[in-house]
LUMBA-283176 format. One record per atom (N, C-alpha, C): residue number from 0; residue in three letters; atom name; x, y, z. Coordinates in pm, whole numbers, always signed. Example, Ala and Ser with C-alpha at 12.3 -4.5 7.8 and 13.67 -1.06 7.14 Angstrom:
<rs>
> 0, ALA, N, +1319, -569, +780
> 0, ALA, CA, +1230, -450, +780
> 0, ALA, C, +1320, -330, +780
> 1, SER, N, +1285, -225, +708
> 1, SER, CA, +1367, -106, +714
> 1, SER, C, +1290, +3, +787
</rs>
This chain:
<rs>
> 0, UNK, N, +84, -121, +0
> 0, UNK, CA, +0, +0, +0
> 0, UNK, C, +87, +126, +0
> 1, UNK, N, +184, +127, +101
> 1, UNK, CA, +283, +232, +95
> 1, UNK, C, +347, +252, -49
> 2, UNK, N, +382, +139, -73
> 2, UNK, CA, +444, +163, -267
> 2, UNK, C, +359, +243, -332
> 3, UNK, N, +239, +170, -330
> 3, UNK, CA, +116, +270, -445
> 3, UNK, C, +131, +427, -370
> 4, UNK, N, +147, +459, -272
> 4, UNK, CA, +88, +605, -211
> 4, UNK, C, +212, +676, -260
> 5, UNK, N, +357, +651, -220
> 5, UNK, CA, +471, +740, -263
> 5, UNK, C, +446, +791, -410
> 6, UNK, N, +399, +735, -512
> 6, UNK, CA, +414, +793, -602
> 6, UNK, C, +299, +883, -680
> 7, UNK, N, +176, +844, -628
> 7, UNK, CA, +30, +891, -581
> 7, UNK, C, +39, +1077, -529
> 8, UNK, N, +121, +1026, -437
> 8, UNK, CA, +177, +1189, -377
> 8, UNK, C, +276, +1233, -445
> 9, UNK, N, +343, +1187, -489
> 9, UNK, CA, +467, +1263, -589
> 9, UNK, C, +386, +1308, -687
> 10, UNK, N, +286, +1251, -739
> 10, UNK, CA, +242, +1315, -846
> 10, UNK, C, +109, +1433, -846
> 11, UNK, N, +46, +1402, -694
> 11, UNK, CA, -83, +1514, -662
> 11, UNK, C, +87, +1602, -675
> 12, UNK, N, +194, +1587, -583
> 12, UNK, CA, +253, +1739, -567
> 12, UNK, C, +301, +1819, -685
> 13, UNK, N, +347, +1707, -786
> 13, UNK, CA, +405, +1762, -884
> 13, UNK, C, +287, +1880, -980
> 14, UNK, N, +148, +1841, -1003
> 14, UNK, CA, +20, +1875, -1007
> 14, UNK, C, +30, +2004, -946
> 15, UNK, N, +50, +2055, -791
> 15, UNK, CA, +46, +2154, -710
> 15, UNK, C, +106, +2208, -750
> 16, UNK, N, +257, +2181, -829
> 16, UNK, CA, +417, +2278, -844
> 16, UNK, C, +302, +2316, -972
> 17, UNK, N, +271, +2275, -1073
> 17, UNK, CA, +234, +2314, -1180
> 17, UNK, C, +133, +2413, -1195
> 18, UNK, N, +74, +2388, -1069
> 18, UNK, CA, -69, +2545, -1082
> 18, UNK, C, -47, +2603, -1030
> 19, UNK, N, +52, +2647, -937
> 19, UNK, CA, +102, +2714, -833
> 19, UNK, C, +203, +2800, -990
> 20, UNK, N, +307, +2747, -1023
> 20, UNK, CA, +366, +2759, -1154
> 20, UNK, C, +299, +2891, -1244
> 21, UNK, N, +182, +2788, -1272
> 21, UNK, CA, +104, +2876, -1380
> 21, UNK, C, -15, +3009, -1312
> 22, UNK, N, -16, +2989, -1226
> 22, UNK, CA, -41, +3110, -1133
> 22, UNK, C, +22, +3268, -1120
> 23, UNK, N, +157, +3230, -1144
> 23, UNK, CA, +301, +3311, -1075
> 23, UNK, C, +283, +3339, -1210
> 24, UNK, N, +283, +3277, -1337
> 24, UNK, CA, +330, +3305, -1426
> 24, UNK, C, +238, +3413, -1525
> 25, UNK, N, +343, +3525, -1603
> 25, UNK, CA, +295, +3605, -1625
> 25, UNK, C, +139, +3560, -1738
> 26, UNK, N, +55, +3651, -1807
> 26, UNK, CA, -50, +3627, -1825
> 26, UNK, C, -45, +3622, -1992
> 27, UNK, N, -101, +3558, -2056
> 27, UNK, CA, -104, +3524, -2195
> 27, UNK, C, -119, +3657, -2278
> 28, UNK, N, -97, +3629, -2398
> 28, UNK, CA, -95, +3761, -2469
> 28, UNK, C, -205, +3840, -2452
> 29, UNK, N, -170, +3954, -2475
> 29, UNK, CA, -345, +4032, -2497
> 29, UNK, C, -295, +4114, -2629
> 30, UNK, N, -441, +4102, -2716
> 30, UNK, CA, -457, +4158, -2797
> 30, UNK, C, -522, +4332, -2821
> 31, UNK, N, -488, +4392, -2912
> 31, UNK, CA, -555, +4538, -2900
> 31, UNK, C, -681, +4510, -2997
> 32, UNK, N, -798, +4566, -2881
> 32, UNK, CA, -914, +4566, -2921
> 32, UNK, C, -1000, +4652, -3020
> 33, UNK, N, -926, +4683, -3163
> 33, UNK, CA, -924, +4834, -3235
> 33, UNK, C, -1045, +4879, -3202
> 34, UNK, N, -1202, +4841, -3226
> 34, UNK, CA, -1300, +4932, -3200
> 34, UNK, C, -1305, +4997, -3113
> 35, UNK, N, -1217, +4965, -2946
> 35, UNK, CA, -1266, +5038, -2855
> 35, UNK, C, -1107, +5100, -2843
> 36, UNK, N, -1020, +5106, -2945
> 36, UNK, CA, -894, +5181, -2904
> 36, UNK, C, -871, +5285, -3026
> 37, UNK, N, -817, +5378, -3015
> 37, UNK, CA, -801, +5535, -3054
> 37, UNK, C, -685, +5629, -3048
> 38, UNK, N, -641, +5657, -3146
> 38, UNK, CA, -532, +5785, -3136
> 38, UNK, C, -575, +5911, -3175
> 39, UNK, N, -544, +6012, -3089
> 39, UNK, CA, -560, +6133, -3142
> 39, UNK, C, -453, +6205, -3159
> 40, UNK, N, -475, +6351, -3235
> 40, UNK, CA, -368, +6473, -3203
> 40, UNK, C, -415, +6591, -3267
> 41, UNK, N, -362, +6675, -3217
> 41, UNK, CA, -412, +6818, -3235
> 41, UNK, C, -315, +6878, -3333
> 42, UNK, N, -365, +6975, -3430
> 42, UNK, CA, -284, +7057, -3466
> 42, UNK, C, -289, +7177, -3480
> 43, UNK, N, -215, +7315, -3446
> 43, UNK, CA, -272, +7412, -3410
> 43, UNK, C, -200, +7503, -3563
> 44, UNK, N, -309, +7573, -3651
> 44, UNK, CA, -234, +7640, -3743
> 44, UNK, C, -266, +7821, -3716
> 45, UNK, N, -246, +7958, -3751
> 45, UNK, CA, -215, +8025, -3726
> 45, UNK, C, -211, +8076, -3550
> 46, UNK, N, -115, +7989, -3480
> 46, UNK, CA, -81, +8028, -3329
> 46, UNK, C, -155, +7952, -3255
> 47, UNK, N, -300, +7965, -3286
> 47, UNK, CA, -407, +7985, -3211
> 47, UNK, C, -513, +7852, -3228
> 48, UNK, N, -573, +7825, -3364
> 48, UNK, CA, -642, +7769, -3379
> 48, UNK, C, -612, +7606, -3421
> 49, UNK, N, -677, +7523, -3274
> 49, UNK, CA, -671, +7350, -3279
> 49, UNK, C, -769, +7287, -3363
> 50, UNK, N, -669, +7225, -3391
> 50, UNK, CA, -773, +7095, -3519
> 50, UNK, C, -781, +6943, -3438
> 51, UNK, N, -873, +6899, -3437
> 51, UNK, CA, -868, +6747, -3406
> 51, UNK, C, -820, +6662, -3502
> 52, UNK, N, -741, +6539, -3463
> 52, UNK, CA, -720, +6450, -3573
> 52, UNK, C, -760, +6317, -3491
> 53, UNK, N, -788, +6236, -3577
> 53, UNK, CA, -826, +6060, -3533
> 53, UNK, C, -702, +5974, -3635
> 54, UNK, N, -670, +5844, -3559
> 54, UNK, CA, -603, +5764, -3631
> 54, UNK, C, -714, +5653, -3557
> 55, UNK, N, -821, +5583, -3583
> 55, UNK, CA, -859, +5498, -3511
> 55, UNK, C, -806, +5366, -3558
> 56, UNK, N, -740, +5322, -3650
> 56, UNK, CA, -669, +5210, -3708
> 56, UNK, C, -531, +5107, -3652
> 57, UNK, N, -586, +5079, -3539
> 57, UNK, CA, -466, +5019, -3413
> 57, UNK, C, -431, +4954, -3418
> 58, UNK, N, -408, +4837, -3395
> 58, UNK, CA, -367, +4688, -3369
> 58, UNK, C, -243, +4658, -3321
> 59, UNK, N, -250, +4541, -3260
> 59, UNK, CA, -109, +4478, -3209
> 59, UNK, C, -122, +4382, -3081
> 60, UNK, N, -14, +4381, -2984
> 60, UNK, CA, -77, +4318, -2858
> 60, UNK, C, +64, +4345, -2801
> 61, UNK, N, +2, +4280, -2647
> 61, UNK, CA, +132, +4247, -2509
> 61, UNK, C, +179, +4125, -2528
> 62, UNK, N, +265, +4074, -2554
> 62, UNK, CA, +337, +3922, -2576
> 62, UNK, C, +312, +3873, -2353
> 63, UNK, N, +348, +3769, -2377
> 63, UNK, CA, +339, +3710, -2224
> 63, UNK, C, +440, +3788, -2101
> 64, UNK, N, +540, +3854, -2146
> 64, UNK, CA, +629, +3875, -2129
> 64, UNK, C, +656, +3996, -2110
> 65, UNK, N, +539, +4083, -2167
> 65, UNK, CA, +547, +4242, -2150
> 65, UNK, C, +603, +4340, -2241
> 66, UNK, N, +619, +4230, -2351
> 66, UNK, CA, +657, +4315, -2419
> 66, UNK, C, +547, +4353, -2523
> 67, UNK, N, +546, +4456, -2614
> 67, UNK, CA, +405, +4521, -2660
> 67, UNK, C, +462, +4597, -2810
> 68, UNK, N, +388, +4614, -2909
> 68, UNK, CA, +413, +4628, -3063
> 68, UNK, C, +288, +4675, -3044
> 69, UNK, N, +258, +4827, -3149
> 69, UNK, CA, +113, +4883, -3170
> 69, UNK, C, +180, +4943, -3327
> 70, UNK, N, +74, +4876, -3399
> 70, UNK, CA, +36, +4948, -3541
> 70, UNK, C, -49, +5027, -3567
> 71, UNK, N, +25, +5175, -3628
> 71, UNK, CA, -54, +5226, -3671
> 71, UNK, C, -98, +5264, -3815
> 72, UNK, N, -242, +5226, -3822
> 72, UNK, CA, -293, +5235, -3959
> 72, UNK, C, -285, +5405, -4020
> 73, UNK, N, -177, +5446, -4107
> 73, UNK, CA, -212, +5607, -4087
> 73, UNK, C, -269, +5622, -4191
> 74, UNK, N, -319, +5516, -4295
> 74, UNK, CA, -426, +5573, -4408
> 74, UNK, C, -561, +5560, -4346
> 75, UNK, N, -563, +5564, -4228
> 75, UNK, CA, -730, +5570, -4138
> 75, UNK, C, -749, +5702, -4073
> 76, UNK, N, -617, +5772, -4077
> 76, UNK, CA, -608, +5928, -4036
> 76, UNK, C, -726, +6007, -4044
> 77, UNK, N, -808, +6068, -3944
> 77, UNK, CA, -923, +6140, -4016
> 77, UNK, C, -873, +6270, -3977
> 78, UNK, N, -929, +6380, -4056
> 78, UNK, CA, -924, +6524, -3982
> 78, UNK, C, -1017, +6592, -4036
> 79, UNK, N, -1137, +6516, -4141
> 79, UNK, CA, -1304, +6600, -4104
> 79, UNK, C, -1299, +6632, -4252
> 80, UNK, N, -1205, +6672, -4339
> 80, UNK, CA, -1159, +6762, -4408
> 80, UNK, C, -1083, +6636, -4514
> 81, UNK, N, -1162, +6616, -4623
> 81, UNK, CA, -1154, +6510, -4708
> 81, UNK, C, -997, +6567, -4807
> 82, UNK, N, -985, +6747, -4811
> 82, UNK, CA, -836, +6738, -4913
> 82, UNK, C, -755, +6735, -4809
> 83, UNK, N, -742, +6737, -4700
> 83, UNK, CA, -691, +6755, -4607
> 83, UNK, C, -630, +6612, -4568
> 84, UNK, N, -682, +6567, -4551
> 84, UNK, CA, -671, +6414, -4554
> 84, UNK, C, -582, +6404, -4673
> 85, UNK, N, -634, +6378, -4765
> 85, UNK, CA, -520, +6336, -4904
> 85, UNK, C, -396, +6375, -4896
> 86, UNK, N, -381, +6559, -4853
> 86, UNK, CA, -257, +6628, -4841
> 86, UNK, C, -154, +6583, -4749
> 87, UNK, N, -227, +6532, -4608
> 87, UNK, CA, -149, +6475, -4497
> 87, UNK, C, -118, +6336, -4563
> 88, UNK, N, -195, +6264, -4602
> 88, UNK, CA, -139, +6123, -4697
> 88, UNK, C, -47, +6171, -4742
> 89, UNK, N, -27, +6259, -4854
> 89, UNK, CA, +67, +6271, -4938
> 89, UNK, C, +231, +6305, -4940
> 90, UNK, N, +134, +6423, -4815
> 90, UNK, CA, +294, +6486, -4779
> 90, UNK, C, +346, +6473, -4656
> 91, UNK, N, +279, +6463, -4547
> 91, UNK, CA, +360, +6405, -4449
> 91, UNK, C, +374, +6296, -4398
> 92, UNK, N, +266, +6221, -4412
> 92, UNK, CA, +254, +6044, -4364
> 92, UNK, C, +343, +6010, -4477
> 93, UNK, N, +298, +6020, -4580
> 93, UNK, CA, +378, +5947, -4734
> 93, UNK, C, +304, +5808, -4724
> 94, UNK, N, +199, +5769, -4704
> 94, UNK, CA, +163, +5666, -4685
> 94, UNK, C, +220, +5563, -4810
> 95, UNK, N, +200, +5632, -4878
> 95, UNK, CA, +185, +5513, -5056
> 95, UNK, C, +344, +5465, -4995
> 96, UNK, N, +468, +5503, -4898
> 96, UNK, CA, +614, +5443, -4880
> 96, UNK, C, +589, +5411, -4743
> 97, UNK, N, +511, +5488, -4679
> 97, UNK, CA, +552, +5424, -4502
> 97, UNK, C, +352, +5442, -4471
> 98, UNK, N, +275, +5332, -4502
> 98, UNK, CA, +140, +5252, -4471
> 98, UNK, C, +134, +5281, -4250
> 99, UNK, N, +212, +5241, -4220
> 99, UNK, CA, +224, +5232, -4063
> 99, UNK, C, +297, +5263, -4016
> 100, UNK, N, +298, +5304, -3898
> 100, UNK, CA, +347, +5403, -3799
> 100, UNK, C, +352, +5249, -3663
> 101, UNK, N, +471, +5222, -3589
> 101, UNK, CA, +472, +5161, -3466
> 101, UNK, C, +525, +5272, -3397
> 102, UNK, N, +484, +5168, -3251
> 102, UNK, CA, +514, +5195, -3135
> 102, UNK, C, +552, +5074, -3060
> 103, UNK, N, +666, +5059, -2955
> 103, UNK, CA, +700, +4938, -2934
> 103, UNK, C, +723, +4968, -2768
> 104, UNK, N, +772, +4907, -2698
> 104, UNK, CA, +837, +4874, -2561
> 104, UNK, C, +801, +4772, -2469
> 105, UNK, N, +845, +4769, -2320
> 105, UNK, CA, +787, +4671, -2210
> 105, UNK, C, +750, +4732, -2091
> 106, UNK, N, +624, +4661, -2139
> 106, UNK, CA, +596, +4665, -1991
> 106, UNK, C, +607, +4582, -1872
> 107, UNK, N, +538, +4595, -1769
> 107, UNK, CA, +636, +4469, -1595
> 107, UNK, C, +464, +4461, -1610
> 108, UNK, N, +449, +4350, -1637
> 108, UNK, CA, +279, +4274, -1622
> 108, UNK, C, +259, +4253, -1458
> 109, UNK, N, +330, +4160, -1429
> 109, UNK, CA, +289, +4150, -1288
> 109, UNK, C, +214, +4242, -1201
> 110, UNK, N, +318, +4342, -1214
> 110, UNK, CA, +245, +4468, -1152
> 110, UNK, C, +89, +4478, -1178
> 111, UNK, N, +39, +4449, -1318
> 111, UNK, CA, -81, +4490, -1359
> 111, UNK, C, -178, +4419, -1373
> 112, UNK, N, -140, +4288, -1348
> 112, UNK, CA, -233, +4153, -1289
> 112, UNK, C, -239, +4153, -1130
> 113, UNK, N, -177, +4193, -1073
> 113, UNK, CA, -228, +4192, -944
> 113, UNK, C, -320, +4326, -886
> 114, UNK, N, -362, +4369, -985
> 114, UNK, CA, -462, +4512, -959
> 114, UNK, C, -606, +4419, -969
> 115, UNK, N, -659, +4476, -850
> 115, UNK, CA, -802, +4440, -832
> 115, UNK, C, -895, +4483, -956
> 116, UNK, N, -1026, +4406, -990
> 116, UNK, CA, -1110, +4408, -1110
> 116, UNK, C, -1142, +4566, -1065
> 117, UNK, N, -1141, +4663, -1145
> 117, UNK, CA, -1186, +4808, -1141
> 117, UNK, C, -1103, +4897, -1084
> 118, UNK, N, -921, +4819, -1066
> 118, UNK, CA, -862, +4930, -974
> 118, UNK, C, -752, +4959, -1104
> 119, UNK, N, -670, +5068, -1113
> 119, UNK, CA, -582, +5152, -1186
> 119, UNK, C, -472, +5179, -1144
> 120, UNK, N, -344, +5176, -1195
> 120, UNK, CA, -209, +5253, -1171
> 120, UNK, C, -170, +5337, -1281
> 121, UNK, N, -108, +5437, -1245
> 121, UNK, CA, -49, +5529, -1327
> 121, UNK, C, +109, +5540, -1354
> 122, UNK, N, +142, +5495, -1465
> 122, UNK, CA, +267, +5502, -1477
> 122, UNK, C, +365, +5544, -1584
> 123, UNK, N, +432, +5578, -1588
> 123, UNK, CA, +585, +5653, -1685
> 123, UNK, C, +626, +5545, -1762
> 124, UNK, N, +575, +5547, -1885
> 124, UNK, CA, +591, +5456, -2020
> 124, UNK, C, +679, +5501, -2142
> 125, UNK, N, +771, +5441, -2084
> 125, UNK, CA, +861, +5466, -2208
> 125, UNK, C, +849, +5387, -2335
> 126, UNK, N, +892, +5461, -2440
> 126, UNK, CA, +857, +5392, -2582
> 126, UNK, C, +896, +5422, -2694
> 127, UNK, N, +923, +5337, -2821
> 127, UNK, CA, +983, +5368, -2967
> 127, UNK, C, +906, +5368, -3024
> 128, UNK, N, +881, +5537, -3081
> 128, UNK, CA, +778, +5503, -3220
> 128, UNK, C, +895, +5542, -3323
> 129, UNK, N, +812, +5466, -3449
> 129, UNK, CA, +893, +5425, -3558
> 129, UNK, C, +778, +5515, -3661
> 130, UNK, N, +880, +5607, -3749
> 130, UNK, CA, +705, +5656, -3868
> 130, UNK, C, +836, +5722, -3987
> 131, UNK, N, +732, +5715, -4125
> 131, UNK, CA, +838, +5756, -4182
> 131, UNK, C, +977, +5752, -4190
> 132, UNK, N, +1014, +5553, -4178
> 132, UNK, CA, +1158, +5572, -4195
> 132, UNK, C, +1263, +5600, -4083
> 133, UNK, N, +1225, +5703, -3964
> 133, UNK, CA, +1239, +5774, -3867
> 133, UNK, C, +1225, +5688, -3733
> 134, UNK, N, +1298, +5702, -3627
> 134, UNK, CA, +1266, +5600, -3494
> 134, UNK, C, +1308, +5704, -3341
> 135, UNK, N, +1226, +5725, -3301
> 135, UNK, CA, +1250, +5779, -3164
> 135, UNK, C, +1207, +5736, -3041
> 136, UNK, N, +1240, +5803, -2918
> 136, UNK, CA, +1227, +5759, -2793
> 136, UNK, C, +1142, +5856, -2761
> 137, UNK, N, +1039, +5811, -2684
> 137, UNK, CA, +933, +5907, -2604
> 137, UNK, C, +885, +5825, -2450
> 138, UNK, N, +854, +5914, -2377
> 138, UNK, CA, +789, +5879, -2283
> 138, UNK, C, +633, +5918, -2286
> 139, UNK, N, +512, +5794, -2200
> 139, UNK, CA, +396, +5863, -2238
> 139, UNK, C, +358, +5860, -2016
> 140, UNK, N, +237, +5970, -1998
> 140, UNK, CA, +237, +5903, -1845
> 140, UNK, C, +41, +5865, -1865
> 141, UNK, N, +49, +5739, -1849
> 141, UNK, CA, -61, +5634, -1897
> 141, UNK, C, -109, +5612, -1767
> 142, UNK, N, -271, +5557, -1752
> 142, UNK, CA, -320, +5509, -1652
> 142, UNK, C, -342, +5369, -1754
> 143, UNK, N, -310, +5281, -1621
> 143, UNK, CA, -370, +5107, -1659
> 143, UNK, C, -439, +5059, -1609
> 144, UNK, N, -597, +5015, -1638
> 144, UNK, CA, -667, +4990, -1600
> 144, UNK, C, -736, +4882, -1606
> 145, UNK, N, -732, +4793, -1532
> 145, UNK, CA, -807, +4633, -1481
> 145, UNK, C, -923, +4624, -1531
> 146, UNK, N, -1003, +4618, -1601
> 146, UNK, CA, -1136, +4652, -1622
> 146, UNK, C, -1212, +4574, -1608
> 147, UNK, N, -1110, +4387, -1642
> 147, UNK, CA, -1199, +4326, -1600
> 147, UNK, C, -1073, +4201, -1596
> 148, UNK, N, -1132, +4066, -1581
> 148, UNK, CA, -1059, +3965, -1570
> 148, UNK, C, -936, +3932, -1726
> 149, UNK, N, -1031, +3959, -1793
> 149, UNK, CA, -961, +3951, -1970
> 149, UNK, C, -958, +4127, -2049
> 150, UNK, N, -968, +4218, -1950
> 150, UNK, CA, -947, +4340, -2009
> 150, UNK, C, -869, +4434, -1941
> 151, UNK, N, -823, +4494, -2033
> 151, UNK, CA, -668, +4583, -1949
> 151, UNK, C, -742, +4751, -2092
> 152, UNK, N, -739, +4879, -2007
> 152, UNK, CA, -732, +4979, -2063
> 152, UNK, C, -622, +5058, -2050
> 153, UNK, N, -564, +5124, -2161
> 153, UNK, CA, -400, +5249, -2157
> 153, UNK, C, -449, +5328, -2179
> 154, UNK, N, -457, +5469, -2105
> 154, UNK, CA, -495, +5571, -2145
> 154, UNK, C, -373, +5695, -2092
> 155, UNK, N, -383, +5739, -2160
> 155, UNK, CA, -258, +5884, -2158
> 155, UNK, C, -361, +5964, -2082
> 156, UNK, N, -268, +6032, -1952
> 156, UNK, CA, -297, +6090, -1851
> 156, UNK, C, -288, +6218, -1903
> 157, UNK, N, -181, +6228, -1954
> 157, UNK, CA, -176, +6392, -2061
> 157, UNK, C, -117, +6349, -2186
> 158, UNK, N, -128, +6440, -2305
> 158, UNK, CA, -43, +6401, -2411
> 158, UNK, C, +77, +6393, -2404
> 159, UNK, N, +149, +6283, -2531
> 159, UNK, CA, +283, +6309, -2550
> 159, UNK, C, +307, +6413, -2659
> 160, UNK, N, +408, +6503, -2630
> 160, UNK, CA, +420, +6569, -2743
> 160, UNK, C, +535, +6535, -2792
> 161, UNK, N, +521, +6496, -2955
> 161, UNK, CA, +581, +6490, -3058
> 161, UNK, C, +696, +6591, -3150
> 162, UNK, N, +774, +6615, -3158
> 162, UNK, CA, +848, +6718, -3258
> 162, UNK, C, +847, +6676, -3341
> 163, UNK, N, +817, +6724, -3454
> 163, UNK, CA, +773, +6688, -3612
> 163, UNK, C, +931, +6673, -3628
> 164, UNK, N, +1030, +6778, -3596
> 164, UNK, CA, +1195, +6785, -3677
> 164, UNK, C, +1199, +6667, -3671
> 165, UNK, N, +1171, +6614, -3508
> 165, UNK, CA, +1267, +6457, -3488
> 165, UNK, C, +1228, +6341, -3588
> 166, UNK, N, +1117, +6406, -3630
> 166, UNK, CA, +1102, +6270, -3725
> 166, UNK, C, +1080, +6308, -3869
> 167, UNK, N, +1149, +6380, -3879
> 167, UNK, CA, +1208, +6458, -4012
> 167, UNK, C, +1054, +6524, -4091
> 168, UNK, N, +969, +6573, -4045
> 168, UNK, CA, +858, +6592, -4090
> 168, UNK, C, +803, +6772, -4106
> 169, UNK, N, +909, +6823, -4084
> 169, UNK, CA, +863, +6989, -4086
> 169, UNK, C, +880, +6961, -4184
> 170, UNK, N, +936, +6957, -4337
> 170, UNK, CA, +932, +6989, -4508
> 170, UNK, C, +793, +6984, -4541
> 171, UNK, N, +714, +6835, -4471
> 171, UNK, CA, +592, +6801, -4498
> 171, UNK, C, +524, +6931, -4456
> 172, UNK, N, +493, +6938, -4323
> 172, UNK, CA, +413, +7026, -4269
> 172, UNK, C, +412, +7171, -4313
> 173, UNK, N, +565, +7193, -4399
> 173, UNK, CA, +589, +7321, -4439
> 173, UNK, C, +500, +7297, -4601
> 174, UNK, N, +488, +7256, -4615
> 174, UNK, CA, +427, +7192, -4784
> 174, UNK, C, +302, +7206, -4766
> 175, UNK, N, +238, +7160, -4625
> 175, UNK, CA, +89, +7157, -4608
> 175, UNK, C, +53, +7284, -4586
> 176, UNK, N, +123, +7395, -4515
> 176, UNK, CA, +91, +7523, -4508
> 176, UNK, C, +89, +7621, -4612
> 177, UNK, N, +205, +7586, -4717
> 177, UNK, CA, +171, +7666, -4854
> 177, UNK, C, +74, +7646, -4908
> 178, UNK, N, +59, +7491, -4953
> 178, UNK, CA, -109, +7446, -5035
> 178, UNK, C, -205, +7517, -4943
> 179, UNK, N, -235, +7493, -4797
> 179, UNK, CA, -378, +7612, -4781
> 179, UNK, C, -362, +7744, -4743
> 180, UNK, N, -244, +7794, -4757
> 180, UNK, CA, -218, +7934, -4773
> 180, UNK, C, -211, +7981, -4641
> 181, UNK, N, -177, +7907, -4537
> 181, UNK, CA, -135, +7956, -4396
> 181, UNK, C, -9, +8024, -4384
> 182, UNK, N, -5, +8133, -4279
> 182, UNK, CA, +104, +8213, -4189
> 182, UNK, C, +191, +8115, -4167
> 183, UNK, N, +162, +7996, -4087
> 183, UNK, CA, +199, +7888, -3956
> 183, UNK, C, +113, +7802, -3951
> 184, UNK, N, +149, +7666, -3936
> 184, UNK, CA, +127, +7526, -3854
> 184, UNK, C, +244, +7502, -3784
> 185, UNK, N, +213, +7506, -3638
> 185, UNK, CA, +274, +7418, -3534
> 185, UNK, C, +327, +7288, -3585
> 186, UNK, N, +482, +7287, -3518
> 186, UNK, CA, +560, +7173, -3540
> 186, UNK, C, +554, +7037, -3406
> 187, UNK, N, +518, +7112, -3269
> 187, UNK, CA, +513, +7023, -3123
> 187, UNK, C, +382, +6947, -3148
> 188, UNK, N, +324, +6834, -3173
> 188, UNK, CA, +179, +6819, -3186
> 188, UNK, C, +165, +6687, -3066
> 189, UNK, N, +62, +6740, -2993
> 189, UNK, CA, +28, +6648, -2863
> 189, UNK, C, -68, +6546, -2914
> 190, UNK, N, +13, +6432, -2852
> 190, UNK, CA, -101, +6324, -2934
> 190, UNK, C, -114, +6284, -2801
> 191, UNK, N, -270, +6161, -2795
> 191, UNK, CA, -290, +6117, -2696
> 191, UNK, C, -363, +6003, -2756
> 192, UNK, N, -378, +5863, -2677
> 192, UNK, CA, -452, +5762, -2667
> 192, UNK, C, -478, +5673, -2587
> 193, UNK, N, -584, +5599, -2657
> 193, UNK, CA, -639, +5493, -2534
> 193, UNK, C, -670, +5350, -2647
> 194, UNK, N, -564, +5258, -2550
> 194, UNK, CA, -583, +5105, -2632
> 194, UNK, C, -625, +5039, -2498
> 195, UNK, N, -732, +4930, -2593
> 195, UNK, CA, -801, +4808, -2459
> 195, UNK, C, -772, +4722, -2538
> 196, UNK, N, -654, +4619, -2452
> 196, UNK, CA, -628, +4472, -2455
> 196, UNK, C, -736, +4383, -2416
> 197, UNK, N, -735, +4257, -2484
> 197, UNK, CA, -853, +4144, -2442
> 197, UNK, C, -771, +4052, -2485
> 198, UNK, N, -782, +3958, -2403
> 198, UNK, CA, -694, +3829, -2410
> 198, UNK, C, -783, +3712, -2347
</rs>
C-alpha cells in the first residue's frame, strides 16, 4: 500500500508545483481591441487655432512577457476635411512608402495583474515610435486599468508631445501650409490615446 501512495503523492505534488507555476506566471498575450482603441492629435495652425485629428486604425498586442508592438494604420487618419486628408497622406505620412506608424516597448505585467477588477495605476511609459523611416524615444504618463478579468485599458494621462523635426517631418508640414495658404502650422503636436487589450 505504501508503494502505491509514494508515487500517488509525488504526483498530486508535482500537479500543485504546476498550478502554483502557472499562477506566478505572467499572463497570456493580450490583444488590442481596435474598436474600442483610438489615437488622437491636435494641430494648431495660425498660433491659435486646434484641429482634431483621429487615427482609429490600431492593432497589435502584449506578448506574455510584456513586451508590446502597436500598429498604426495612418491611411485611417481622419481630420473631417476630405483634401486635407489626401494632403497629410501625401505629404507628411507618405503613406503610398511608409502605410504604418509603430510603437513598441515593455511593460512589468505583474504589476498589472495583481490590480483588483476596477482598480488603476499610473505610470511613466517609455517607448519607440517608428514613422516615416524615422525611430524615436518618447515617454507617455498612462493610466492602466483592470477593467476586468480579460481586459486591461491604456490611457494617456496627458499628451505626449511629438516634434515633427525629430522625425524629419517639418518639409511636410511646411508643404501643407503653402497648399492652404497659412502664416503657420505648429511643429510640437500632442497626441494622446487609449488602447483596450482582451486576451
Amino acid at each position: 500500500m505504501r508503494t502505491l501512495l509514494i508515487p500517488v503523492l509525488a504526483s498530486l505534488s508535482l500537479v500543485a508545483a504546476c498550478s502554483q507555476a502557472a499562477d506566478d506566471a505572467p499572463a497570456s498575450d493580450w490583444s488590442v481591441n481596435t474598436e474600442a482603441s483610438m489615437l488622437s492629435f491636435v494641430s494648431t495652425k495660425l498660433g491659435d487655432i486646434d484641429e482634431e485629428h483621429e487615427i482609429p486604425g490600431l492593432s497589435g498586442e502584449i506578448a506574455a512577457d510584456g513586451a508590446f508592438s502597436i500598429e498604426i494604420a495612418l491611411d485611417t487618419h481622419e481630420s473631417f476635411i476630405d483634401i486635407r486628408n489626401e494632403r497629410m497622406a501625401e505629404h507628411l505620412f507618405q503613406t503610398a512608402q511608409y502605410p504604418v506608424a509603430t510603437a513598441s516597448g515593455q511593460l512589468e505585467m505583474r504589476q498589472f495583474m495583481s490590480l483588483a477588477l476596477g482598480a488603476s495605476r499610473t505610470i511613466s511609459l517609455p517607448f519607440q515610435l517608428g514613422m516615416v523611416g524615422q525611430s524615436i524615444e518618447l515617454r507617455a504618463q498612462v493610466e492602466v486599468m483592470r477593467v476586468s478579468e480579460n481586459l486591461v485599458r491604456v490611457t494617456t494621462v496627458e499628451p505626449v508631445t511629438v516634434e515633427a523635426a525629430d522625425l524629419g517631418l517639418v518639409d511636410g508640414i511646411n508643404t501643407l501650409r503653402e497648399l492652404a495658404g497659412l502664416d503657420s502650422i505648429d511643429t510640437d503636436v500632442p497626441v494622446s490615446f487609449t488602447l483596450e487589450f482582451a486576451r
